[in-house]
N, C-alpha and C positions, 0 to 999 in steps of 0.2 A: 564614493567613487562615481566619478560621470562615467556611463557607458554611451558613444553615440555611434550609429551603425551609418556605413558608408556603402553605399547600396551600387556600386560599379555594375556593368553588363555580365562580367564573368562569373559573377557573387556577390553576398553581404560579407563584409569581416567587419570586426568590433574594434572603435577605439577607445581604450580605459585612459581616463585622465583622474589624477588624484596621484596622492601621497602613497607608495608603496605599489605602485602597479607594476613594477619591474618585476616583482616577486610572483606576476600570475603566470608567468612565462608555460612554465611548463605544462599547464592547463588550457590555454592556446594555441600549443606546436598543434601544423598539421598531423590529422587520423594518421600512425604508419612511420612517422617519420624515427629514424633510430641514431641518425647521428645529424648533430648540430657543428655548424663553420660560423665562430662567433667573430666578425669584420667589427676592428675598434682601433681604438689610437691609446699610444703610452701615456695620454697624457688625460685620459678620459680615467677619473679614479673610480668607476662604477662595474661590478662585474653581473655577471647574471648567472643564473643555475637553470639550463634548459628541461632538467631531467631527465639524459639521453647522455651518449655519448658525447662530448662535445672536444673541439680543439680553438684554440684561438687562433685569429690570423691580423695580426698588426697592420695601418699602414701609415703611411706618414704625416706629416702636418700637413698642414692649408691647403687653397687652391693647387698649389702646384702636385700635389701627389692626386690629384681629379684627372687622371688623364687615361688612356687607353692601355699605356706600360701597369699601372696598377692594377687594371681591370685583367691582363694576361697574367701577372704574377699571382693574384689571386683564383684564378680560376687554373692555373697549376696547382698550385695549394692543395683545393679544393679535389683536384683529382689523386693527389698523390694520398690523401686522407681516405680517397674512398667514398666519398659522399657522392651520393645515388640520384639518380629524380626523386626519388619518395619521400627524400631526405629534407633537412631546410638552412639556410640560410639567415646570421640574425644578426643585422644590422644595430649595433652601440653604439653612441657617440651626436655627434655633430650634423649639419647638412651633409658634408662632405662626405661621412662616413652611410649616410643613408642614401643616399645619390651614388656613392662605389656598389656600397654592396647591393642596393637594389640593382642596378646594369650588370653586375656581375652576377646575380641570380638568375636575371632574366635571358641571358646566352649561354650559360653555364648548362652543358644537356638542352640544350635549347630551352629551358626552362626549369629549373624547379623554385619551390615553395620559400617568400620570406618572410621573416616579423622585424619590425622596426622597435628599438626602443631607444629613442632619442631624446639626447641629454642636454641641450640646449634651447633657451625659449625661442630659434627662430628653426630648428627641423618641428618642436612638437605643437607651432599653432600653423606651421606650413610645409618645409622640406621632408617631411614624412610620409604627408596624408597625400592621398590621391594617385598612385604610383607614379606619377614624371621618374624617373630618371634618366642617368646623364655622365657625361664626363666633358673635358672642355679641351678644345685645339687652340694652338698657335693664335691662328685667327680667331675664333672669339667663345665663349661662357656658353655650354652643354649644348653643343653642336653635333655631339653624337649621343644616342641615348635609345632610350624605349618605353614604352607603359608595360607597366611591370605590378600590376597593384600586390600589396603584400594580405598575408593573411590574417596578420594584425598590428595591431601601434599598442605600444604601450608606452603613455606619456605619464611616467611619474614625475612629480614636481620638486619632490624629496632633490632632485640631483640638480635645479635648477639655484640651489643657496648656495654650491661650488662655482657658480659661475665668477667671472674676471667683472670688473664693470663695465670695459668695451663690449662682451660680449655680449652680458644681458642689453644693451643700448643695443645690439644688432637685431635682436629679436625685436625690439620693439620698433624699429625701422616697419619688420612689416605687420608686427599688430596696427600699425599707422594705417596700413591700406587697408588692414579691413574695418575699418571706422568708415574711410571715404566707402569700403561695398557696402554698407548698412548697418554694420555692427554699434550699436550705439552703447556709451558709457563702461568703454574697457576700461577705460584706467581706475574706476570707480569700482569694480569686480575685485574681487578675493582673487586670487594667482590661478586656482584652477580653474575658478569659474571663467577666468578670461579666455584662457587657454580654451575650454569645452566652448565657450562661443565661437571661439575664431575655427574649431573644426567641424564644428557643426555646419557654418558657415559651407568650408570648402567640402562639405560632405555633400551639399547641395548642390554645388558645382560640377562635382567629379559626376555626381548620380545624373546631371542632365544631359554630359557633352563632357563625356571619358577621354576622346584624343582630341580636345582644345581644337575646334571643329567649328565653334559657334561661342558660345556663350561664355566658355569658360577659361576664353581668353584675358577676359577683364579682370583676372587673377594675375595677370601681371602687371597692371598699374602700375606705373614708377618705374618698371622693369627694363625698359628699351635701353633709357641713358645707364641706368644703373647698370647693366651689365656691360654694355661697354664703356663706364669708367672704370668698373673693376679691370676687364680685361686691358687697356691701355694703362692705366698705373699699374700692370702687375700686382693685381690684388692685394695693394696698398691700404685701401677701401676694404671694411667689413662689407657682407652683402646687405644687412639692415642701413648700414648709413647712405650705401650707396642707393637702397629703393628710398631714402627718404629724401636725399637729395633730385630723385627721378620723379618723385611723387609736386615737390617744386618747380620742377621744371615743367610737367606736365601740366601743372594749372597753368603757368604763364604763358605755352604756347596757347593752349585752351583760349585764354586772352586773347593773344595776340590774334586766330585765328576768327574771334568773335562769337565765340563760343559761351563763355559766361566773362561775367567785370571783376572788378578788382575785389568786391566782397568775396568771393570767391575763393581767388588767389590769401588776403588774408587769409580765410578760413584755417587753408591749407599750412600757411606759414606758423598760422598759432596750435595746428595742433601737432607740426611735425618738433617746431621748437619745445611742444611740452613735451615730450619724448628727449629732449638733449640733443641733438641729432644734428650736423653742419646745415651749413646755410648757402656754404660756397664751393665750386668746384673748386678742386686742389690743382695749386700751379703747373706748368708748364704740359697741357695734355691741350692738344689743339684742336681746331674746329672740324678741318679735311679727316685726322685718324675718327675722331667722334663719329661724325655724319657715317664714314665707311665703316666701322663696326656696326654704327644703328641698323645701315643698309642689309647687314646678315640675320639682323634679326628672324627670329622662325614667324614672324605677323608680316614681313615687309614680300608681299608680292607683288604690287604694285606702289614701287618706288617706297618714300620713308613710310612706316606706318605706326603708329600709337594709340596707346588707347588714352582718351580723352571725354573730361567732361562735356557737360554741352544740357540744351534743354530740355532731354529725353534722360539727362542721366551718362554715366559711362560707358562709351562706345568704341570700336573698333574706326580709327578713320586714317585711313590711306590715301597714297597721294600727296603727304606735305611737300612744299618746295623746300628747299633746302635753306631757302631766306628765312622763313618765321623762326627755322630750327635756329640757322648761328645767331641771329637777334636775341633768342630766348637765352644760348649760353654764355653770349656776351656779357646779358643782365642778372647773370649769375655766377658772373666771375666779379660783380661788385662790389 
């Protein structure tokens, strides 16, 4: 069992990665806590035993059940149960399910206590850790949300051989970006040891620049186009294919901008296609809805903003004109 500790402003909590870490639960609930509000989906076949009172609280499929009506249904729930501040919160399942219940823990009593145990390879090497939460508007992909860190993750692996094969391909969408942060020879790693790098990684992250402030914005690489190709196809798009597809786009502006050359952009090409991952934007989403979702992004204060390679490495760079951006999805509509 990897334990790797994520050292936030507000605390340390522990993340277990390995085979059977679902079963530590109840030796992780916060000091106090006496009843548990376990947030999952019918379709997650994994249950958990908090050792507490516990009740389930279901919510629906995909993006579309990520919105603020679920985050109210559930924190009804939640009151009509009885669950207290001292109480906790435990997040099963998928991003979306860790992204619900985390924003729902975090307004719920103005706060109380969560644990993640997330069942898919793209919440336990990323939508887990670090408290982000979220839920998504009309207009575009977790535009509302909080930092909410939980008081523990528990990433067993045991539940990632359920997975579909689009899904596991989602999750590797963004094991893909943390090779580009330094992560070297994922794919070559045993399943959990890949996994305990990629959160060790963002434990680094989170522990520098907790509210994405500085530094640990370059945890969204691939992230700008990618969430608004999710949001304009109607999360058509997994969230892993759509960061690998961003991950390509980002080299080529990078290019274009004169940032780095075409070895580069290869790089990028060969190691998203070893992954399986598309190559092309999906038809009929145009340049104008693109560009104006990029524009909402939470990095765009100063007009487009991405983070991009370049010769210091991956950076925050603001300021694109809107030319190098439709060039780059032009030549990714090829």
């Amino acid at each position: 069992m990897h334990e790797i500790a994520v050292d936030a402003p507000g605390g340390t909590y522990p993340v277990l990665v390995g085979s059977g870490a679902r079963h530590r639960l109840a030796e992780l609930l916060p000091l106090g806590a006496r009843r548990a509000a376990i947030v999952t989906q019918a379709s997650v076949p994994w249950e958990v035993d908090s050792g507490v009172e516990q009740r389930t609280f279901p919510i629906g499929q995909g993006e579309e059940e990520k919105v603020l009506e679920t985050v109210e249904e559930l924190c009804r729930g939640f009151a009509r149960f009885g669950l207290t501040r001292a109480d906790v919160v435990v997040g099963v399942g998928g991003g979306v399910v860790t992204d619900v219940a985390g924003f729902a823990a975090a307004v719920y009593h103005r706060g109380v206590a969560v644990v993640h145990v997330p069942t898919t390879l793209l919440a336990q090497v990323d939508a887990a850790i670090g408290g982000k939460t979220g839920v998504n508007l009309p207009e575009g992909k977790n535009l509302v949300g909080a930092f909410w860190q939980p008081a523990a993750v528990l990433c067993d692996v045991e539940t990632l051989g359920t997975l579909p094969p689009r899904e596991h391909r989602s999750g590797l969408g963004e094991m893909a970006k943390y090779a580009f942060l330094g992560v070297e020879g994922l794919r070559d790693l045993p399943l959990d040891e890949a996994v305990a790098a990629c959160v060790a990684t963002k434990a680094a992250f989170v522990a520098e620049d907790e509210r994405e402030s500085g530094r640990r914005a370059l945890l969204n690489y691939g992230h700008t186009l990618a969430h608004a190709l999710e949001t304009a196809g109607g999360y058509d798009l997994r969230h892993g294919e759509a960061v690998g597809l961003g991950l390509r786009f980002a080299a080529r502006l990078a290019r274009r901008l004169g940032r780095v050359g075409d070895d580069e952009v290869d790089r990028h090409d060969a190691l998203v296609d070893a992954y399986d991952l598309p190559a092309t934007l999906p038809p009929g989403l145009g340049d104008a809805e693109l560009v104006a979702l990029m524009a909402r992004d939470k990095k765009a204060t100063d007009g487009l903003a991405f983070v991009l390679d370049g010769p210091r490495g991956l950076e925050v760079v603001a300021g694109v004109g809107t030319g190098p951006v439709a060039s780059c999805l032009a030549e990714m509509r090829g």
